[in-house]
N, C-alpha and C positions, 0 to 999 in steps of 0.2 A: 504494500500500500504506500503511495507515494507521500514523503512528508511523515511517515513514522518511525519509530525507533526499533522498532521491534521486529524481530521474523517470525513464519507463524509458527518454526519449531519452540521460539520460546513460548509464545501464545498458548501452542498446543500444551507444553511443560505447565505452565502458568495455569491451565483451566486445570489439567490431569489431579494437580495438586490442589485445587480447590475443591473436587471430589473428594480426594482423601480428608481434606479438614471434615467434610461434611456427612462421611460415611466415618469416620471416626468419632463423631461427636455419638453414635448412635451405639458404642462400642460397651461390651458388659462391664458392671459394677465390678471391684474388686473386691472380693471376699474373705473371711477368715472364719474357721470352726469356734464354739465356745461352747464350753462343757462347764455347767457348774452342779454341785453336789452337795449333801449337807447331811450331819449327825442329825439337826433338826428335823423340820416341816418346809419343805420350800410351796410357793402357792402352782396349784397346775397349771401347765402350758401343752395344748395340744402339739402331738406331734406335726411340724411344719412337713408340706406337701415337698414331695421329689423336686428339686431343682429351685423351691421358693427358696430368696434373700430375704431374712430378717433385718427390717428397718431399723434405724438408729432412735427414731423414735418408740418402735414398739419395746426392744431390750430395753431402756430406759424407764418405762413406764412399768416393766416386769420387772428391772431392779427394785424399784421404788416399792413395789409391793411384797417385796420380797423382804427387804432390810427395813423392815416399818419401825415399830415401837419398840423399845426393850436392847440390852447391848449386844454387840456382835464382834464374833472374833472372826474376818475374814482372811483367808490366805489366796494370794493374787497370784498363782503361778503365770508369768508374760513372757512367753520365748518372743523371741526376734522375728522370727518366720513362723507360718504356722499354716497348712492347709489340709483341708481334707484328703486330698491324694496321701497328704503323707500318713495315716490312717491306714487308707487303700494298697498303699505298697509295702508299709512296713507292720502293720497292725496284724501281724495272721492271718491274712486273707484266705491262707490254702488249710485253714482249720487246722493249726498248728500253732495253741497257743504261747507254749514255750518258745515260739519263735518271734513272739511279740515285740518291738520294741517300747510298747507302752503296756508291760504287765501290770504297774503298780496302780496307773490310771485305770484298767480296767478293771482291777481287782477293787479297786475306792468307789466305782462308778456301783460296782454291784453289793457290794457291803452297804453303802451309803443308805440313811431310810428314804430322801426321795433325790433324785436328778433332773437333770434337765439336758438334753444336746440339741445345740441349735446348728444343723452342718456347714450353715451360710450366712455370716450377718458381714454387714457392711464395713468396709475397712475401715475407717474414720471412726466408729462407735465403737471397738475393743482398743483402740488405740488411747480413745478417751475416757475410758475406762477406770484407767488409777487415778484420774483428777477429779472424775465423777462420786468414786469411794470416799477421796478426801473430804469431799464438801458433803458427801450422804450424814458420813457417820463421826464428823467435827473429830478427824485428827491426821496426823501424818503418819506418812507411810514410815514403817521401820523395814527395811535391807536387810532379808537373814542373809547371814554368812554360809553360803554352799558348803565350806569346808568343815564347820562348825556347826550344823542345825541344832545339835542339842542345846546350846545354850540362846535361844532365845527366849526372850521374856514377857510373857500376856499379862495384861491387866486383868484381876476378873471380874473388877466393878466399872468398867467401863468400857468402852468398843476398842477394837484393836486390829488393822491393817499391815501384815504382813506381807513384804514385797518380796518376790522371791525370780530376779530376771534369769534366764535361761537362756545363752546362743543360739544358733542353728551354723549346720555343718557350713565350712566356707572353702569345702575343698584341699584347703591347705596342709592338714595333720590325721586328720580321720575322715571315715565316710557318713554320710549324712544317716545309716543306721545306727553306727559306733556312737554317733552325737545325741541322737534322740533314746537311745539307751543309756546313755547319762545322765543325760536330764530325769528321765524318768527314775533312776535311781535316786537322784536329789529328792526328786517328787516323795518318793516313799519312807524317806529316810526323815522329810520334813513333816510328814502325816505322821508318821511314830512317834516322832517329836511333841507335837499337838499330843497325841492321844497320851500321853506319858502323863500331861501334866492333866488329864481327865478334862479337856476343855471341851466343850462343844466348839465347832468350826462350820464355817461355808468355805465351801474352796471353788476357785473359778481358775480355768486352766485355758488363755488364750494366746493371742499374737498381735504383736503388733501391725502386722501386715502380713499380706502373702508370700507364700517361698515357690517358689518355681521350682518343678520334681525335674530331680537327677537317676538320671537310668543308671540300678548298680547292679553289677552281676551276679549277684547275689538271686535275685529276681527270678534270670532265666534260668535256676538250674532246677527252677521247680518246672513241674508239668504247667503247658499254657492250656487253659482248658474254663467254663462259664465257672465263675463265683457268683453265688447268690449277694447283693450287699445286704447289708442288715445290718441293725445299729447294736450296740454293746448290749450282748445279755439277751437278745430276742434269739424267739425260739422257730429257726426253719426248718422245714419238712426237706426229708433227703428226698431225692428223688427216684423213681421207679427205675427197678436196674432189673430184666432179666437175662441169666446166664445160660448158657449152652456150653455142655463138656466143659465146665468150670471153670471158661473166661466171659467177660460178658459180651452181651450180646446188641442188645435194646435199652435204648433210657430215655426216660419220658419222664418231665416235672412242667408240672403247668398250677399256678397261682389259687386257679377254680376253674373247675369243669361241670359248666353249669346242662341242665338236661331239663327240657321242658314239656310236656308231654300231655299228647293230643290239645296243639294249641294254647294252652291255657298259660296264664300269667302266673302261676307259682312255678319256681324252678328250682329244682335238688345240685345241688354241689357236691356232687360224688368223689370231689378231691380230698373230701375231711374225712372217707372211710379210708381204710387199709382193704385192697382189693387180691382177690385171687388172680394168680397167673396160670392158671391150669390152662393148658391149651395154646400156649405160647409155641413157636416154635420162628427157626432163624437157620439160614443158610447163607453160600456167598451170592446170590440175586436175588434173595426172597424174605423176608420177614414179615411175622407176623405177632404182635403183641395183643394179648387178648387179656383185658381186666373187668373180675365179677366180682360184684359188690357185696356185701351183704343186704342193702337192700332189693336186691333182685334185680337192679340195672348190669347190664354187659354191654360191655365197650370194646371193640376190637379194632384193629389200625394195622391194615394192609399195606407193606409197603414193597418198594424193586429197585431194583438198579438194570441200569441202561446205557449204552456204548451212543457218547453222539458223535459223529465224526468230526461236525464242522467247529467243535471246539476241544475235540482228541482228549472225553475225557470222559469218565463215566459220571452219571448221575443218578442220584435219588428221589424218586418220588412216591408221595405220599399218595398211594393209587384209591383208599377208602377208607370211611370208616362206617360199622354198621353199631346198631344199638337195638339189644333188643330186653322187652320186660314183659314179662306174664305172657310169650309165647308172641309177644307182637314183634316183628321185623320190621326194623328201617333203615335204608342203606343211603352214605353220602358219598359223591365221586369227589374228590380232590380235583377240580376239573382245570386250574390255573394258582399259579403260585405258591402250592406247595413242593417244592423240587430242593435242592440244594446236592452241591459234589459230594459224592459218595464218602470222601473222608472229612466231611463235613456234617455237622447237625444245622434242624433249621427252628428259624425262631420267629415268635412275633407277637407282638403284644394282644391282638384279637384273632379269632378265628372261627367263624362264625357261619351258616347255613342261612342266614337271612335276610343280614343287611353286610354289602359291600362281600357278600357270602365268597368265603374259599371254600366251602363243602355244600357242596349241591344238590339238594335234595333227587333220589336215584327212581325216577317213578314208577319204573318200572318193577319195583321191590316192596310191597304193603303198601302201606301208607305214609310214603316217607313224607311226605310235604304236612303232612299235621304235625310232625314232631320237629323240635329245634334243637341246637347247640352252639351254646358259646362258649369256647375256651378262654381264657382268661392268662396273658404271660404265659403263652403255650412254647416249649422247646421239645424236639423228637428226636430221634437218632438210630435210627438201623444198622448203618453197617460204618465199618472202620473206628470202630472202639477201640481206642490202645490201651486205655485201664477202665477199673473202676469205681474211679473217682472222681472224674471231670466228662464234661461231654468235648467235645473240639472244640475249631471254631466255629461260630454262631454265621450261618448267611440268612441276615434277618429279610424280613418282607416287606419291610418300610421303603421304597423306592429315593434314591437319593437327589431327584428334583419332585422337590413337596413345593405343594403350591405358593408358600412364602418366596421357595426363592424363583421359580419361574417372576412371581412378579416382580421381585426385583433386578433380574436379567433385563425383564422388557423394559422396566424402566430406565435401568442400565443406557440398552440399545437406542430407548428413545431421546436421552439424552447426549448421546454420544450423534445421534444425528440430527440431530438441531445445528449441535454444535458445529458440525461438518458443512453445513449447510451455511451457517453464519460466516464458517469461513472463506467458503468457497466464494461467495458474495464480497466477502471484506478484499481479497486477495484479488476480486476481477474491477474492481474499481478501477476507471481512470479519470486522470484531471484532462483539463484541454489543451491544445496541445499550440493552438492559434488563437490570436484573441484580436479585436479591433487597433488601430493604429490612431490613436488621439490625434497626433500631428499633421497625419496624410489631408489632400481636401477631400475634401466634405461630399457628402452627393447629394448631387441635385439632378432634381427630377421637372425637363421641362413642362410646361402648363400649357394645354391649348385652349384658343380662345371659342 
């Protein structure tokens, strides 16, 4: 463009980057865990839903409720870094609790008369946390000495804030397990402490901020295969394993398997019995899992394997499943999206005969279309078990363009050609190129009479 400074490679830079400021402004909160626990009564808090962030204002107001009337001896365990991952990776995840790095926290979490874990609250409110306590409970903080917990000293007519700061691994001398197994020995050596001098306490166990997880090898030497999550001390159901010539075979866990029968609105969850396997049976193309309730529901899950050429690989699919009670038959085809590689299990949060249905009613079998099912955090697994304790990996059925982000692709595209367009326009401008000559004469145009 003539008379500008600029070329439209910077232009182009120059907008690129104003996208970024503007898709970044849209970027998640930063979060940190907080467990707090008590010899007392703490007041209840529901457990927060998968994925929600605890606002700074909600913690605040359930502090408040919490430290009301009467004196308190709080102990503030505040490591430096602190995230749920680190939990997830160093916590026992493979059911191995001596392999914990946090034994003494969970061993205080389930001793304690009541707790609380919040997996998500917002970074700025545990950060504000020890200034929040000072002004709660009118005193200052005192610094136990990590290397000396036993002599510190509680008031016991008055409130009393115990600061107790804790690192996080920096790489440099040990590994970020070796770190948080120290701390947690501090942790427990300072709960002994307390309990020595018979005190009642709250303890609150946070971060100042988030730590970003370090892959340590330690990790891969376990089997990689689905963990259930679950928070400290909750009771999961193992999942259905059958064997054949005593390795396994088959494994199926799913959340609830609900069953509805002849249309109607009440529906049985046959996941809360323990069912029979009789009639099970597993080869290398064919399995078959068949589970009978005590209630008289039977559930069986037809499944195969299959050579595809065009991606040189075998797969699995979930070819049926039928149900039958008091002599009645109904059979579902698997007719789309149940499949997954053979040395793979498959997973998905619904699975249902009805709406958005993967099992389809089979009509040419009873009366399959009167009856329903919905699985509920359904996982399956036929063939290529390497133990049995994990399933593989998960090819879940959630498809990876959800309709969030198609729209925000189009928006993407549609802004990216605006853009293109503006430029294209700014870049074909021209000035002129001749213009009148003031000086030259004049024109004149004769007149007739």
């Amino acid at each position: 463009m003539a008379g500008s400074g600029y070329s439209s490679q910077q232009l182009f830079m120059a907008f690129i980057a104003v996208l970024f400021v503007f898709f970044a402004t849209g970027s998640a909160t930063s979060q940190v865990p907080f467990l707090i626990w008590s010899t007392g009564s703490l007041p209840p808090l529901a457990s927060p839903a998968a994925g929600h962030i605890t606002s700074g204002d909600k913690l605040t107001s359930y502090l408040t409720s919490a430290f009301g009337s009467g004196s308190h001896t709080v102990l503030l365990f505040l490591q430096d870094k602190l995230s749920k991952d680190d939990f997830t990776v160093f916590g026992g995840v493979f059911g191995d609790k001596t392999d914990s790095a946090f034994q003494n926290v969970e061993a205080a979490l389930e001793a304690s008369s009541s707790s609380v874990i919040l997996p998500a609250v917002e970074w700025s409110s545990p950060a504000a946390v020890s200034t929040w306590l000072q002004e709660k409970l009118a005193v200052s903080p005192l610094l136990v000495d990590t290397d000396a917990p036993s002599h510190l000293s509680i008031s016991s007519s008055g409130n009393n804030l115990l600061l107790v700061k804790l690192p996080y691994c920096t790489n440099l001398h040990k590994s970020c397990k070796a770190t948080l197994q120290n701390n947690d020995k501090i942790i427990g050596e300072v709960l002994s402490a307390v309990k020595a001098k018979n005190a009642p306490y709250t303890a609150i166990y946070t971060g100042r901020q988030p730590s970003r997880m370090i892959s340590e090898a330690l990790v891969s030497n376990h089997g990689v295969g689905r963990s259930l999550l679950q928070t400290v001390g909750a009771n999961v159901k193992s999942p259905i394993m059958y064997n054949s010539t005593g390795s396994p075979c088959i494994m199926l866990w799913a959340e609830n398997l609900y069953v509805s029968l002849h249309q109607t609105t009440n529906w049985t969850d046959v996941a809360t019995q323990v069912p029979s396997l009789s009639g099970s049976q597993c080869n290398g193309s064919h399995s078959h899992l068949v589970l009978a309730y005590p209630s008289g529901i039977t559930l069986s899950f037809s499944m195969s394997v299959q050579f595809y050429p065009v991606s040189a690989r075998n797969w699995f699919t979930l070819d049926s499943v039928e149900l039958e009670f008091n002599g009645e038959v109904a059979s579902f085809i698997g007719s789309r999206g149940i499949y997954a590689p053979s040395e793979y299990s498959f997973h998905c949060q619904s699975v249902t005969s009805f709406e958005d249905a993967l099992l389809v009613p089979n009509t040419t079998t009873g009366n399959s279309s009167m009856w329903k099912l919905n699985f509920v955090d359904f996982q399956i697994q036929g063939f290529g078990l390497a133990n049995g304790t994990d399933f593989s990996y998960a090819s879940d059925c959630a498809g990876f363009f959800t309709p969030a982000i198609w729209m925000g692709l189009v928006t993407v595209l549609l802004m990216l050609l605006i853009f293109a367009y503006g430029m294209h326009m700014l870049m074909h401008l021209n000035t002129m190129d001749r213009f009148d000559d003031p000086k030259g004469p004049s024109i004149s145009v004769p007149q007739s009479e």
